[in-house]
N, C-alpha and C positions, 0 to 999 in steps of 0.2 A: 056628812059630805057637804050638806048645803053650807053648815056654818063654816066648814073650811073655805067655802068659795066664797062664801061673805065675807071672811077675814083677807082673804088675799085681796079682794078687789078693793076693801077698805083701807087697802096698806097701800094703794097706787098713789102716788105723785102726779103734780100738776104734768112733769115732762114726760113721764110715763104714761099716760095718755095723750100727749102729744106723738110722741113716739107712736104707737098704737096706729093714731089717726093718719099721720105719713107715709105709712107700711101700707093702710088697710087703700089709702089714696093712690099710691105707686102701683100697687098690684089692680086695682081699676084702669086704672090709666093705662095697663098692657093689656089686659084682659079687651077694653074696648078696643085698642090698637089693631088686636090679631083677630077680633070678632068676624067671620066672616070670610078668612082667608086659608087659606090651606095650613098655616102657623095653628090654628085653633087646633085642628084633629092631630095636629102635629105633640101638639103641649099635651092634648090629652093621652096622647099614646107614652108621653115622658112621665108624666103624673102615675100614667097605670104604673110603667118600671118602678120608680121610687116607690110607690105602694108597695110591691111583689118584693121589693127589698127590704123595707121594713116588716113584711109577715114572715119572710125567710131567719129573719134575724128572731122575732118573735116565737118561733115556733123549731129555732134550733136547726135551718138546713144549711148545716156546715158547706156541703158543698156547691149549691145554688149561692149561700152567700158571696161564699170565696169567686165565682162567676162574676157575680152581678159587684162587687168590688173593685173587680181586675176589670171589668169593662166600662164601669162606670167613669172614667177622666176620660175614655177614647169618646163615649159620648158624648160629652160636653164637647170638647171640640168637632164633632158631627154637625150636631144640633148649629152652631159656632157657622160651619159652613154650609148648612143646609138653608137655614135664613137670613144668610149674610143680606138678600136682596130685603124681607121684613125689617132687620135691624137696620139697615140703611135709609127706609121709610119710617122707623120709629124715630129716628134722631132727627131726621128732618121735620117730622112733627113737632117735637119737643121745641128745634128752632121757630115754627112759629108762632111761638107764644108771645102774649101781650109784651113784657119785658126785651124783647128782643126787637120786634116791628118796628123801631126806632133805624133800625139801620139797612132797611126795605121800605123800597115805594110799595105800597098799595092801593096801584091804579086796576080799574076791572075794566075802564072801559075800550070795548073791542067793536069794531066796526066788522057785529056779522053779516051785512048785506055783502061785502067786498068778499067775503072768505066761503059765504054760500054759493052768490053767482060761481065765484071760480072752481066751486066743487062741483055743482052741476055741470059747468059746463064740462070740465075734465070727465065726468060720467058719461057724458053723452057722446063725447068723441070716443071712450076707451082709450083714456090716458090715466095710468098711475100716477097718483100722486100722494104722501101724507105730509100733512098741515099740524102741528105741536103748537097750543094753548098754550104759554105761560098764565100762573097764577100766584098762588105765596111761595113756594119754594122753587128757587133759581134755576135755571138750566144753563148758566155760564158753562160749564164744562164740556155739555154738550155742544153748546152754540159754535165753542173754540173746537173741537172737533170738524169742524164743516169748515164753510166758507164765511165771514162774518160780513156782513153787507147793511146793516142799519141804515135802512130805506122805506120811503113812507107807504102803509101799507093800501094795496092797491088791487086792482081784480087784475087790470093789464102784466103788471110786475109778477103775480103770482101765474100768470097763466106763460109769460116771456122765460121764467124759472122752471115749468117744468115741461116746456116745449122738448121732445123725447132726443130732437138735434140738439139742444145745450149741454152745456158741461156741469150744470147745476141740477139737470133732473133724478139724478141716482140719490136717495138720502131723503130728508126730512126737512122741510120747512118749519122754524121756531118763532115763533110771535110772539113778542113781548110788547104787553099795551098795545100803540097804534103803529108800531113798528116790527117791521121782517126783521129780526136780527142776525139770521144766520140759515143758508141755504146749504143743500149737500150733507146734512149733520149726520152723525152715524148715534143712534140709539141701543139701547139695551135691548137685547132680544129675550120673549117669554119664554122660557120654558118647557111651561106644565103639559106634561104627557098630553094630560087627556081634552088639550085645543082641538078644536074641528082639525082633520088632515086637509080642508079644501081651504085653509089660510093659510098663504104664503108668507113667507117672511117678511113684505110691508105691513102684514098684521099684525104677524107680530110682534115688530119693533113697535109699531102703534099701543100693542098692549104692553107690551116690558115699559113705555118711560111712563105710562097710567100708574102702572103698580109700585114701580120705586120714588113716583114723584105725584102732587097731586095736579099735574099737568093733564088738559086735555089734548085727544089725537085725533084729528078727521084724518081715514082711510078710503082713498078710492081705488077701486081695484081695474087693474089693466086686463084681464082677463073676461069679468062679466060686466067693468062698469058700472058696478052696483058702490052705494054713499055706506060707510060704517062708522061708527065713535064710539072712542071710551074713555070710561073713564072709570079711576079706582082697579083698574086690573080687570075691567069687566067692558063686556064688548056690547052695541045696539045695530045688527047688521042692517041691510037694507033700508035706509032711510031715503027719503026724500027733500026735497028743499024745504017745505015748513017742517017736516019733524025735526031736519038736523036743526034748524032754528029753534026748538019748543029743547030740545035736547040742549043746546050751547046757553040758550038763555037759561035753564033752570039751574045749571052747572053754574053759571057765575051769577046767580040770584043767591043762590045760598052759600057763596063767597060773601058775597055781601054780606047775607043777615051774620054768620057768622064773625064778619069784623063788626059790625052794632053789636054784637053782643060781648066782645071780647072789649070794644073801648067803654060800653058801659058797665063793665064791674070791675 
């Protein structure tokens, strides 16, 4: 058996390991993708089926086969629609990669003094409000959703936007660089069952464009007045004015490093 597996691996080509290398790279690059996201326990539970298909097939269970056969294409398009919102996230990664950043600004800097004041203060009066980070992937489509206003960004402006009398306050604030670009926006909303029940739907639009995009969201709640942010699909409730600051800087610090490390190799 060994020397068979000598012989084989000695009959490989230079593209044949190439090949090899591409497959074993593609299948990391999903595996980190879904690390950590409901996709993982998801893929594992698909892994188990293919398995149980392959032992039924192995061991002769004509009619579990003939099952897992007939049901196996309706799953694929399951699966298909189940993480339409992860696949939407994974191509959006893939866009941005070094070869692409060419046809994207990659400005980080945001003026969080202007975006804190006006979160505080909105907490302490008991005004809703959420505030949308841009960062590497776009949020045109959202922006054009709302009201687009590319206005210089300001504590005044943002506090005059979601005054509860305007017509701007219902939606989402989008900030791109040092500008508002679009007030009123309508967001993706989360999901996942098992969210707190005591976040309302500014939560969880806050958390739906974390998850599909790597956008950050300051949340304030009109109900307790209490500061939240997320990011990645993942929420930090109760903040205060230095944490949300310790939180928004660390978020676009390793925006940073990770463009140093992508224009150095």
């Amino acid at each position: 058996m060994l020397s068979g597996l000598l012989s084989m691996f000695g009959s490989l080509e230079l593209k044949d390991l190439l090949d090899i290398s591409v497959l074993a790279f593609l299948l990391y690059q999903a595996l980190r993708l879904i690390r950590g996201t409901r996709a993982w326990q998801m893929t594992l539970g698909a892994l188990s089926i293919v398995l149980f298909y392959y032992t039924t097939r192995i061991m002769d269970l004509r009619a579990a086969r003939v099952f897992l056969e007939t049901s196996l294409p309706y799953l694929i398009f399951g699966l298909v629609v189940v993480f339409q919102s992860e696949i939407r996230r994974a191509l959006a990664e893939i866009g941005k990669g070094r070869i692409l950043r060419v046809f994207r600004d990659s400005s980080y800097e945001i003026r969080f003094d202007e975006i804190i004041l006006a979160s505080t203060a909105l907490a302490n009066q008991r005004i809703g409000g959420l505030i949308v980070l841009e960062r590497d992937i776009g949020l045109k489509n959202y922006i054009e959703s709302g009201t687009q206003i590319d206005a210089h960004l300001s504590y005044h402006l943002l506090m005059a936007i979601f005054n509860p009398k305007g017509p701007l306050h219902d939606g989402a604030i989008i900030i791109t660089g040092e500008r508002i670009a679009g007030a009123g926006c309508l967001l993706p909303m989360n999901s996942d069952p098992y969210l707190s029940k005591e976040l309302g739907t500014r939560h969880r639009a806050g958390i739906g464009i974390t998850a599909e995009t790597d956008a950050i969201s300051i949340i304030i709640s009109e109900e307790t007045g209490r500061i939240s942010a997320s990011k990645g699909g993942e929420i930090s409730l109760n903040l205060d004015g230095p944490r949300l600051r310790r939180f928004l800087q660390a978020a676009f610090d390793d925006k940073k490093e990770e463009r140093l490390i992508r224009t150095s190799t």
